[in-house]
BAFI-3210 file (N, C-alpha, C; in Angstrom, 3 decimals, decimal comma, padded with zeros to 6 digits):
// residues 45
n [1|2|3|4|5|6|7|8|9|10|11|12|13|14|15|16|17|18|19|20|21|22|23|24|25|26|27|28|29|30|31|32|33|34|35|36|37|38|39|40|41|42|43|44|45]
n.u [-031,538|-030,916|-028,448|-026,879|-026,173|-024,632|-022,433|-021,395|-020,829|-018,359|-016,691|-015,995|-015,306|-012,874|-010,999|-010,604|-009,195|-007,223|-005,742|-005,590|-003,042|-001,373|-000,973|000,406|002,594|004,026|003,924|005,727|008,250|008,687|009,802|011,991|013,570|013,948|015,368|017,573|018,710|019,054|021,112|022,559|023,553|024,390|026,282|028,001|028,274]
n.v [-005,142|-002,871|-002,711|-004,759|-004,066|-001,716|-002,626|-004,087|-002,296|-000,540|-002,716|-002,887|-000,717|-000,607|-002,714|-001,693|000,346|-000,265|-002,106|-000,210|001,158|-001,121|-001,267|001,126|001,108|-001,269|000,401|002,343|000,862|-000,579|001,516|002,688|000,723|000,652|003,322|002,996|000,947|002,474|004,169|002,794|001,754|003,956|004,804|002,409|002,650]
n.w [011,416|010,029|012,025|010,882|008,944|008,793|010,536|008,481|006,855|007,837|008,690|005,663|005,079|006,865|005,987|003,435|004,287|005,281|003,269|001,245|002,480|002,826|000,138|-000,089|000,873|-000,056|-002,396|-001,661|-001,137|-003,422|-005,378|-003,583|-003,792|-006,646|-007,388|-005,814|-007,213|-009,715|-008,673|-007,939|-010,901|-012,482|-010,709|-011,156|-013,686]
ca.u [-031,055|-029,845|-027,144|-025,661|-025,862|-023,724|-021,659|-020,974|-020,009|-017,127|-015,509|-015,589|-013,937|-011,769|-010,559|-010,025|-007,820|-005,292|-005,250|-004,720|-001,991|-000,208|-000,725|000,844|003,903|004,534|004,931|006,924|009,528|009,195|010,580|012,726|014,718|014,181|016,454|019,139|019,599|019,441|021,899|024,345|023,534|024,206|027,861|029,153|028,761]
ca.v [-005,217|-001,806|-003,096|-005,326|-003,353|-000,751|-003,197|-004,714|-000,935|-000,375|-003,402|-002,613|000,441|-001,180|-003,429|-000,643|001,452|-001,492|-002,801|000,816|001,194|-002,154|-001,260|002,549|000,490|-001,825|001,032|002,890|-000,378|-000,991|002,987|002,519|-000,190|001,499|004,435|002,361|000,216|003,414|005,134|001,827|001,484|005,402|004,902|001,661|002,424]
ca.w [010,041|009,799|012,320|010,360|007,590|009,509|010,525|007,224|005,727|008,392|008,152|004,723|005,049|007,587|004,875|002,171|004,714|006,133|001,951|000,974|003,501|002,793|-000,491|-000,005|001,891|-001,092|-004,024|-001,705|-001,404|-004,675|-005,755|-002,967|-004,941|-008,489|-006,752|-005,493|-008,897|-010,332|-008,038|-008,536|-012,319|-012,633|-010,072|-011,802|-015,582]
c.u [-030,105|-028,675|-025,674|-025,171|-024,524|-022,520|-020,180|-020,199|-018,176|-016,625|-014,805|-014,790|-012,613|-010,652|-009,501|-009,231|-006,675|-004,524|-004,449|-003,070|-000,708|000,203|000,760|002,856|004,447|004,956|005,835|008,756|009,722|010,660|011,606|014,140|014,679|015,293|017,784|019,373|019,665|020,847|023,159|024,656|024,679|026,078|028,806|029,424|029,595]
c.v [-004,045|-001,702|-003,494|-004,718|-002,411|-001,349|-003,685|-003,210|-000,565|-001,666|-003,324|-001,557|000,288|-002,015|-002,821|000,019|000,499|-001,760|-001,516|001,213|000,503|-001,861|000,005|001,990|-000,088|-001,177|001,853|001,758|-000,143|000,772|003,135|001,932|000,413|002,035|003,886|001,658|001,544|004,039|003,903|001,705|003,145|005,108|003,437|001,834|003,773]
c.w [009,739|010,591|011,497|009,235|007,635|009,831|009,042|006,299|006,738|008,564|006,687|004,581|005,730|006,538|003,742|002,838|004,753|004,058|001,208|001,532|003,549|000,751|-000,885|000,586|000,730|-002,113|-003,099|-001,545|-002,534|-005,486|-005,005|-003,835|-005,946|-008,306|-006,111|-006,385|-009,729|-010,657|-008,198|-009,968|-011,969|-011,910|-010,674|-013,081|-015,400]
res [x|x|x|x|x|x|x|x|x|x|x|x|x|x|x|x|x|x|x|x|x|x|x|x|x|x|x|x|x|x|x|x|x|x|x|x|x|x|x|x|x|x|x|x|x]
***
């Protein structure tokens, strides 16, 4: 029992790192783009 139990906590953490991670990947895209519509807003007006 206390296997699976063990089991069941590191996939869970397995889970929370990759989601953190993809998450950590996605706001830096997103700020990525902010900064270049910025940086064109900012050079065409």
């Amino acid at each position: 029992m206390s296997n699976v139990k063990k089991l069941k906590q590191l996939s869970f953490f397995f889970t929370i790192c990759c989601v953190s991670e993809i998450m950590a990947d996605y706001v830096w895209q997103i700020q990525k783009l902010k900064k270049e519509m910025t940086d064109y807003d900012g050079g065409f007006i």
